[in-house]
C-alpha angles and dihedrals in degrees: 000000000000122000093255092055093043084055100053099049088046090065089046090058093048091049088048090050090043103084088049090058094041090056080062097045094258141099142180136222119201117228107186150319116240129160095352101311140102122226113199134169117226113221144187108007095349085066098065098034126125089205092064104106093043081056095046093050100021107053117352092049096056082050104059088035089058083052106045117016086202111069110098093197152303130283119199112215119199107215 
């Protein structure tokens, strides 16, 4: 798969995890993909969270990998 398809899918799959983090207040914006791995930014309620970690390589994390075997893991930027 080449990066812009990895990309795209990427964003899919954040549009489709989205809902799940607006029932809870937060959000998340994806920022790029670079030497397999994802860089997103938490947002709302999911910035502050002291659950954030457990999100990115809990579940998050198992999702995109399902997806896109890939992706080595996920990197959260604060911007």
């Amino acid at each position: 798969m080449k990066n812009t398809e990895i990309e795209d899918k990427i964003k899919e799959l954040v549009e489709n995890m989205r809902p799940y983090l607006n029932m809870d207040g937060g959000d998340m914006e994806f920022v790029k993909y670079e030497d397999h791995y994802v860089y997103i930014k938490l947002q709302g309620s999911c910035a502050n969270c002291l659950y954030q970690d457990n999100t990115i390589n809990d579940n998050l994390l198992e999702y995109f990998k399902e997806e896109i075997p890939e992706i080595e893991g996920i990197i959260k930027v604060e911007l």
